[in-house]
N, C-alpha and C positions, 0 to 999 in steps of 0.2 A: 112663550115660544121656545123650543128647543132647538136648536143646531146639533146635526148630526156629529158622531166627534170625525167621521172620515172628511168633512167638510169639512173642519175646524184646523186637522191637519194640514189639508191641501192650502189652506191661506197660513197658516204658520210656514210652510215649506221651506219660507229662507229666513227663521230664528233660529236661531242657536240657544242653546240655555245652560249657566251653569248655578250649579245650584249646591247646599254644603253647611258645612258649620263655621260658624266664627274663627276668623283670624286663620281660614284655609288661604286665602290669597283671590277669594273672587273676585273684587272689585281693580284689582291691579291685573288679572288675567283680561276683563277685559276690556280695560283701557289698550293694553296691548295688542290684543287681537285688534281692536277697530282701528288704532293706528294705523300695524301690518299689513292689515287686508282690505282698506276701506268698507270696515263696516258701520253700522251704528251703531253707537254704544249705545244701551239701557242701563245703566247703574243703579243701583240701591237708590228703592224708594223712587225709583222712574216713574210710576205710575200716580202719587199720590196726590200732584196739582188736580188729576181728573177725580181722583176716588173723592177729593175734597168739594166736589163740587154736586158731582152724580151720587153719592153714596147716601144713605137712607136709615137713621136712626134705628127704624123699625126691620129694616130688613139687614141692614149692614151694622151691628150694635157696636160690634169688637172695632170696624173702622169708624167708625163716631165717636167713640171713647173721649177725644181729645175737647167732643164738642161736648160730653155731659158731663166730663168730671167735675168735682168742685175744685179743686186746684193742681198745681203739680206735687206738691205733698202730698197729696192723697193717691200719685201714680208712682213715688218712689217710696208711699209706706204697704205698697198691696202685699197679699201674702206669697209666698215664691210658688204654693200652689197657683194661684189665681195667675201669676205675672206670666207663668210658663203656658196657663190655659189660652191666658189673651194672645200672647205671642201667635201661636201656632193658629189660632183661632181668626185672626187678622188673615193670614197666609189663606187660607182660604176662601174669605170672603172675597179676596180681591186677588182671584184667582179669575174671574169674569172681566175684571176692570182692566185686568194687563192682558187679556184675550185680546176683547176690543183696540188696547192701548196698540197693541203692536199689528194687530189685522190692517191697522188707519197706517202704521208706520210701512206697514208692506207693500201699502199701494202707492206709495211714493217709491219703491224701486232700491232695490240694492238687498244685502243681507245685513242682519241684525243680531247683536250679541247681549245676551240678555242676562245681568245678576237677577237671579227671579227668585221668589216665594212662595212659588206656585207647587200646592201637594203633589208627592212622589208619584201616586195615585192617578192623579189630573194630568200628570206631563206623562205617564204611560197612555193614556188616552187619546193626548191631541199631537204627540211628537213621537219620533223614530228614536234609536239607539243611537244612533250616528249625529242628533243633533240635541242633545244632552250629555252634560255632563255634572260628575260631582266631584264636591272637594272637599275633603276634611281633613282636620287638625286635631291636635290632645284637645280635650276637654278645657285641661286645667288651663290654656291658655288665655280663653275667653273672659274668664273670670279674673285671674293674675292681671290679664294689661289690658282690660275694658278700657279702662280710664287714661291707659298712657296716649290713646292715641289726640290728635290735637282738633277735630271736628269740634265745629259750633254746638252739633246737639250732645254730643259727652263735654264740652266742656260746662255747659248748661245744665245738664242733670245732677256732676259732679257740687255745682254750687246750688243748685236745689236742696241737694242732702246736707252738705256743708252746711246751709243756713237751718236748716232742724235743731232744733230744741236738744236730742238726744242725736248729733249726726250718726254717733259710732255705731249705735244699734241701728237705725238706719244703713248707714252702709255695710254693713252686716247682712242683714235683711234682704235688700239689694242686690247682696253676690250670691247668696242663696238660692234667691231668684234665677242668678244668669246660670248657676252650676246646672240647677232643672233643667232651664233649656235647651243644654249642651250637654246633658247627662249622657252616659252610655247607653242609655236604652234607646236616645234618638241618635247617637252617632251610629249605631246599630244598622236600624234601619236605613238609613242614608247607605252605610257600607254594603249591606244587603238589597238594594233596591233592585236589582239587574243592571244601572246602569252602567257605562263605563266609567272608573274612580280613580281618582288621583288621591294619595294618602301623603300629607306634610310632615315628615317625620325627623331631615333634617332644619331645626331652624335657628341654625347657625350659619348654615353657609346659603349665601345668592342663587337659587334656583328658577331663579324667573325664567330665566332662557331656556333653562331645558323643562318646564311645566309648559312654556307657552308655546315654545316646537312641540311637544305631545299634544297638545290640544288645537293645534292648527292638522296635524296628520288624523287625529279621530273625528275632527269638523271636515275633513276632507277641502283645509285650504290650502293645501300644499300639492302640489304635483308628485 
């Protein structure tokens, strides 16, 4: 069965989406938006208790990954081609999963802000201009301070590698991987989608307050 995507919009209506590269500030934009405005938050990875449950080896391969590898060495020694393929390749599998996730979230009432994964592509389909947004940062950050930040799963992957036989080549291999990700040719497109974009260029000084007033005035939650 297919859904119309004017359908898909009309029950999206009251998500919001931000979407962007590493270490832009999505996950603290919207913590603060749902504060501010009573909304719900979706965070990084909102979706993945349901993907873990609904998702399908044969149809979803890149979100099963976790269920077929042989171990976690074998996910921190992939090659940085492969790791940037699965990456992106993820995002779009479970681009249906946070449809549903948040269609169910919409019918309990209020507005929704949403860190999403969902291709540039698919959110021009199912969303407006006015309720998307992006955010990006240098490249080089993602890769420099993957590791600094104190989350269970990088502290977890950190000692993955660390326990390898060759860590250093390992973590080599690893940032490799993340620089693909956040290459220029994907900050590109981000920067180019049409959508409307926020660029983190100072990051030395506090800008939370004036990113998360610009994205409350382009969500149209401000008077």
């Amino acid at each position: 069965m297919n859904i119309e995507n004017n359908i898909l919009r009309y029950c999206l209506r009251n998500a919001y989406f931000i979407t962007g590269t590493a270490y832009a500030g999505k996950s603290t934009m919207v913590k603060m938006l749902a504060e501010r405005y009573g909304m719900t938050a979706c965070g990084e990875n909102y979706h993945m208790a349901f993907a873990e449950k609904a998702a399908d080896p044969v149809t979803q391969p890149n979100l099963c990954y976790f269920r077929t590898m042989k171990n976690w060495e074998e996910f921190v020694r992939r090659t940085p081609e492969e790791y940037e393929r699965w990456i992106y390749d993820v995002g779009r599998e479970a681009a249906g999963i946070e449809v549903v996730e948040l269609i169910s979230l919409s019918a309990k009432g209020g507005k929704i802000i949403v860190d999403t994964n969902i291709p540039l592509d698919l959110l021009h389909e199912i969303s407006d201009y006015d309720h998307v947004a992006v955010m990006l940062s240098p490249g080089s950050m993602s890769v420099e301070r993957f590791f600094d930040r104190s989350d269970p799963e990088k502290r977890f992957l950190l000692e993955v590698i660390e326990g390898c036989e060759d860590s250093e080549a390992v973590m080599e291999n690893y940032r490799r991987g993340l620089a693909r990700i956040n290459s220029r040719e994907h900050y590109e497109e981000f920067a180019s989608s049409g959508f409307f974009t926020l660029v983190r260029e100072d990051t030395d000084r506090d800008t939370r307050e004036e990113v998360c007033e610009k994205l409350a005035k382009h969500f149209g939650l401000t008077d």
